[in-house]
N, C-alpha and C positions, 0 to 999 in steps of 0.2 A: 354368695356372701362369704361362705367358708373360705374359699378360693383369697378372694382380696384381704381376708384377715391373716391368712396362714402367710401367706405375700408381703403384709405389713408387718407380721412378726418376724419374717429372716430380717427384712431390710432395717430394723432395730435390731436385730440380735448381732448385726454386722458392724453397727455402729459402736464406735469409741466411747464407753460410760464415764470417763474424766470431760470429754468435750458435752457431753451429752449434761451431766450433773455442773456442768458450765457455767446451764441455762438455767440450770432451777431457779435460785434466786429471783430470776428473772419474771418466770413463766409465777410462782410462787408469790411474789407480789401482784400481777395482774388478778391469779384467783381468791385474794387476797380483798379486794378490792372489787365486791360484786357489782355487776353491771348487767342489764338484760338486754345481752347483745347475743351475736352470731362469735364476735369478734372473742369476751368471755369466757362463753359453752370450750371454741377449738383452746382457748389457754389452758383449761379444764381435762380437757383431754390430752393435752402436750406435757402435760403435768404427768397427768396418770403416766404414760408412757414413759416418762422418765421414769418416774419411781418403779415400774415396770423392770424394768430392762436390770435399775440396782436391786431391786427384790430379787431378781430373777439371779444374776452374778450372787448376790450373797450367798444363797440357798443355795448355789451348787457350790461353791468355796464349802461351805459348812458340809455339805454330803461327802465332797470330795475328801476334805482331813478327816473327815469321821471314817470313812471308807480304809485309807492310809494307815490311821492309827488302829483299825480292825487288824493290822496284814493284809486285805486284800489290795492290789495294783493291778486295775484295769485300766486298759488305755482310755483317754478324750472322749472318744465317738463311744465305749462301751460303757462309760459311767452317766454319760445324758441320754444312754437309750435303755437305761435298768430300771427297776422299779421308778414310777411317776409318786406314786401313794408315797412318800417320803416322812409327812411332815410330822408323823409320832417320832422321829429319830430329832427332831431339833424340841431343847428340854424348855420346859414353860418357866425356865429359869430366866432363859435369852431375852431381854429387852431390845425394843427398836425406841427410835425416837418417835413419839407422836406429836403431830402437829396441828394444835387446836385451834380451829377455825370459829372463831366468834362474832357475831353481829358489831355492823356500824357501829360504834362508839363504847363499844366495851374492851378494844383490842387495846 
């Protein structure tokens, strides 16, 4: 199972996040719109994986300038193989957008 996860992570990390955040909208309204399907659940998950992949971009934008603005300049490959534990370096100042999911007829 590690094997197909680590597999479905290149093959998103390879992917385009402008073509990818395309879809949100899209995928965003179906999970939007609950339904107890099969069909749903994978929307649910094509969801995640988008916000995935831009979580994933911001959070290394954010390390990488922070990195830049220390002086230190390591290359690509040595700035996403350095410390993982990062997330005390981004300040509880930083907003993201939250996206509040409310029952049927309250949206």
């Amino acid at each position: 199972m590690e094997a197909m996860l680590q597999k479905m992570a290149r093959q998103l990390a390879s992917m385009d996040e402008a073509s990818l955040m395309a879809l949100w909208d899209t995928y965003h309204s179906r999970v939007k719109q609950f339904e107890p399907t099969h069909s749903w659940q994978e929307a649910c998950i094509v969801l995640g994986m988008i916000q995935s992949v831009r979580w994933k971009n911001q959070l290394f934008n954010t390390l990488w300038a922070e990195q830049k603005q220390a002086g230190d300049h390591p290359s690509e490959g040595e700035a996403q193989s350095s410390d993982e534990n990062k997330s005390d370096l981004i300040s509880s100042s930083d907003r993201g957008k939250i996206i509040q999911f409310l029952p049927r007829g309250e949206s």
